[in-house]
N, C-alpha and C positions, 0 to 999 in steps of 0.2 A: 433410508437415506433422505428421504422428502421432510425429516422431522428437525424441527430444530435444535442447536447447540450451545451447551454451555461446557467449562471447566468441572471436571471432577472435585479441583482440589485446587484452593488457592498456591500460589508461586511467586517465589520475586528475586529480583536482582538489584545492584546497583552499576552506577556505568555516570560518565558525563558527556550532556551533550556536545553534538558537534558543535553547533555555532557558539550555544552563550560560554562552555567550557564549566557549565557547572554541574557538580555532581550531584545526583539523584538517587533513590530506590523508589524503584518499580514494584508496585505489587498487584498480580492478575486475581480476579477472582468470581467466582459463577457469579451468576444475573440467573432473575428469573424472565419464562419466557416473553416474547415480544418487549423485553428491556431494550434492546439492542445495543451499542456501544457507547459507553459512557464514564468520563476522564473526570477525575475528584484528586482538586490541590488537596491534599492533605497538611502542603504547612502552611495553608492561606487560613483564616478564622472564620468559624462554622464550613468550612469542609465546601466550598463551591463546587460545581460541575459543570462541565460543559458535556452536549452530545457529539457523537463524534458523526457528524451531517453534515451536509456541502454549505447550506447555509447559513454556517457558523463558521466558515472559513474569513479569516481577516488578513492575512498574510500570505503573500507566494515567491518571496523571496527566495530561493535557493532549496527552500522545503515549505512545508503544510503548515498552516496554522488554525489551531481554531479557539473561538476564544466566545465565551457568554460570562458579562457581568464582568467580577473581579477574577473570574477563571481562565486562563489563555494557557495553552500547553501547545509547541511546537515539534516540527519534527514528527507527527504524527503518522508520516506514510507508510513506511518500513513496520511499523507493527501493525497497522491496520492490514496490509499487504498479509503480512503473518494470520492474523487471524479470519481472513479471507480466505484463505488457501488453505489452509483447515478448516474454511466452515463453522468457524465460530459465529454464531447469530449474536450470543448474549453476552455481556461480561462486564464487569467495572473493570477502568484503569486508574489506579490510585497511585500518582504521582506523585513527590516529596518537594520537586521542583518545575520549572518553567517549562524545561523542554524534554520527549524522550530520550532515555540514553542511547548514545550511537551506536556500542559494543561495536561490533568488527565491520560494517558499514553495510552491514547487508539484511534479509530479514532473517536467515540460518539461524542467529541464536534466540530469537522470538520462537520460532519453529520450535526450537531443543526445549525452550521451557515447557512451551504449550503440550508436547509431544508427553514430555516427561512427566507429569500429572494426571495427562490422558482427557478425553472428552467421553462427555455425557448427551445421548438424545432427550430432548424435551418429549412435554405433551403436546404440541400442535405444530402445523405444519409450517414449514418454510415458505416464504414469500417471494415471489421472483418479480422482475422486471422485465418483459419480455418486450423487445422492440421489435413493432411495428411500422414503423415509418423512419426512413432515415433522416437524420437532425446530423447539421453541420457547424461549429461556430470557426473563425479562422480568426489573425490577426496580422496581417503583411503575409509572408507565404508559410504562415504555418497554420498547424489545419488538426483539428480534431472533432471525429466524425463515426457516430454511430449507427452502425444497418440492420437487420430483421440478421438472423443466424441461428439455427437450431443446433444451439451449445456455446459456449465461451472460446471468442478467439479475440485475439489482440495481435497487431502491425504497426509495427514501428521505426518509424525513416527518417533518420537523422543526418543532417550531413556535417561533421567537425572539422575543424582546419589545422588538423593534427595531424601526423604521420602515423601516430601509436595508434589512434584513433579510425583513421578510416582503413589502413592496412588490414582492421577486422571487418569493414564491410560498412554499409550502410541501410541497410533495412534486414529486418528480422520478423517472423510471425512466429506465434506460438498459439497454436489451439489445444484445448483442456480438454478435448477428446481421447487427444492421442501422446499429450503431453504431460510430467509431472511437476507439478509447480516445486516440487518440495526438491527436486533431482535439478529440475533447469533453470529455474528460475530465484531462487529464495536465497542463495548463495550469491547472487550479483552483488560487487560492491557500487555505492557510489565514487565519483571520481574526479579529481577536481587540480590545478595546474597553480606549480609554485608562482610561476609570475602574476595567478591574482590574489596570493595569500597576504600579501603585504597589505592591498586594496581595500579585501574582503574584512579585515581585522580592524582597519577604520571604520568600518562599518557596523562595527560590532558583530560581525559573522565570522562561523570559522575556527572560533577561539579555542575550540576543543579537538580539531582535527590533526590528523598524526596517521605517517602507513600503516599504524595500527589499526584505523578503520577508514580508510578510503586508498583507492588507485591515484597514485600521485604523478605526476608526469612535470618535466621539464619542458624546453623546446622542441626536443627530438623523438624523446623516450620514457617508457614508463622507468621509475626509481624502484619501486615494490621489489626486494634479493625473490620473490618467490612467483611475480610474474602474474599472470591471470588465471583467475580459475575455470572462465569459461574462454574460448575462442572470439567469441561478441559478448564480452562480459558487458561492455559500455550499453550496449541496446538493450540486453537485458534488462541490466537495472531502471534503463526507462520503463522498462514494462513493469518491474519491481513496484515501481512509482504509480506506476499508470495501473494497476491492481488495487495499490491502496488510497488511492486518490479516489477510484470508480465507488469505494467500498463504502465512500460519504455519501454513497445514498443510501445506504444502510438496509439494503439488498442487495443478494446477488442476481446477476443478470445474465438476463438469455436473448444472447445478440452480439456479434462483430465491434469491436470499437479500434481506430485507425488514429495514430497521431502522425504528424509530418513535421518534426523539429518543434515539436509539442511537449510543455512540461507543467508544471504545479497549475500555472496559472488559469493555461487555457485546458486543462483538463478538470478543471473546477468549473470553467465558466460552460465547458460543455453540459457537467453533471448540472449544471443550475436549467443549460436551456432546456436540457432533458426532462426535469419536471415541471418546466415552464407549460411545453408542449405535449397537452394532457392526451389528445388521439396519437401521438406518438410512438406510445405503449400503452401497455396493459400490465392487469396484474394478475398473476398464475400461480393457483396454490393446488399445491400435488397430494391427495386423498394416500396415505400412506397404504393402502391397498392396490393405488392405478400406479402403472410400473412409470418411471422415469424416465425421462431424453436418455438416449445411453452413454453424453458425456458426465451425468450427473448419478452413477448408481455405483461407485466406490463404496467397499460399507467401511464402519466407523474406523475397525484397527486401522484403516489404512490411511495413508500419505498422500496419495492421490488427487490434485487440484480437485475441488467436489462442486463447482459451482453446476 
């Protein structure tokens, strides 16, 4: 499990995104190792790339952006989330358009691809991130905040001024010890309210959204005939978020992280002070002989958040 990952077997889809509402194909496909994540316009000329890194983030509007040169590809969380939660180390994403497809608004059909071609262990070991010291950034009373933790846990405290909304509660944790990313988490959709879709669409956001893949709500009540999938579906998918936001450091990490009404923005600007502040962390690479933290020793077949 210490070793790193790539795809078996190239895959792909097509799908349009949420906001620009334009249609794409997706296509996944191995990297070799220490490649880490990395997105190629295929219909831009000579094939541009971006990494998929916190430092390449240019946009936090409503979702991820990351953008080097003439290459910008959006919407990037929900699959970087996906291949987090599998453990994917390496991979291209070769994109057809601007933004990822939204599919069903959650990261589940990133999963079923991934799943369905199956992974591969590398030659050399995985790299971790291990905090050492806690780092805090905030911005008025919201707050995102990393602590020392032996294994992966995320806490997430939102407060919404919805009925639909807070009627499921307002903070959630989920630690990858004891928890399945692929069972609790990777099905959360995102969710978003008709009264700012008129707003959102002036803005050029939005354009591709439909209950086909987002939790839709009026004044009162969610719209969706089929309802929620999880009980705190909405917190979840922050952490959905907040999985594949972390993932732009392009390790996984071994440590606590905490948002408090925390989203795209300040969970970028976290992952930037985090490797701002260099005694913070450390970096921990696991000898595929010396056994694992035991949140981290799922072996390959399996589903199991693997960070």
């Amino acid at each position: 499990m210490n070793q790193q990952r790539t795809l078996k077997a190239p895959v792909k889809t097509t799908g349009v995104g949420l906001h620009t509402g334009v249609k794409v194909e997706l296509n996944l496909r191995p990297a070799g190792v220490d490649q880490g994540i990395r997105f190629v316009r295929t219909d831009l000329p000579g094939r541009p790339e971006v990494p998929a890194l916190a430092d390449f983030v240019t946009d936090t509007r409503l979702s991820t952006l990351i953008e080097q040169g003439a290459a910008r590809v959006s919407t990037v969380e929900h699959l970087m989330s996906a291949l987090a939660g599998l453990g994917v180390d390496n991979a291209w994403v070769e994109i057809s358009g601007p933004e990822v497809p939204i599919l069903d608004g959650s990261a589940a059909p990133f999963i079923f691809l991934l799943q369905s071609v199956g992974l591969v262990e590398q030659t050399r070991p995985r790299r971790y991130i291990r905090i050492i010291e806690p780092i805090e950034v905030t911005h008025g009373d919201k707050v995102a905040r990393f602590e020392p933790y032996d294994g992966f846990r995320i806490t997430y405290e939102g407060h919404f001024d919805h009925p639909a909304i807070t009627a499921t509660g307002s903070s959630v944790t989920v630690d990858f010890l004891h928890t399945s990313y692929v069972r609790e988490v990777a099905r959360a959709r995102t969710f978003g309210f008709t009264s700012d879709v008129e707003y959102l669409r002036t803005q050029g956001l939005a354009l591709g959204g439909s209950m086909d893949n987002a939790i839709v709500m009026d004044e009162f009540r969610i719209l969706n005939a089929d309802g929620l999938r999880y009980a705190d579906e909405f917190l979840r998918h922050k952490i959905l978020d907040a999985v594949g936001d972390l993932y732009l450091l392009g390790h996984p990490l071994i440590g606590s992280f905490t948002g408090i009404k925390s989203g795209h923005a300040l969970n970028n600007q976290a992952a930037r002070a985090l490797w701002a502040q260099r005694g913070a962390w450390s970096w921990v690479t696991l000898d595929p002989s010396q056994p694992a933290p035991s949140s981290f020793i799922e072996p390959l077949p399996q589903t199991q958040f693997v960070f």
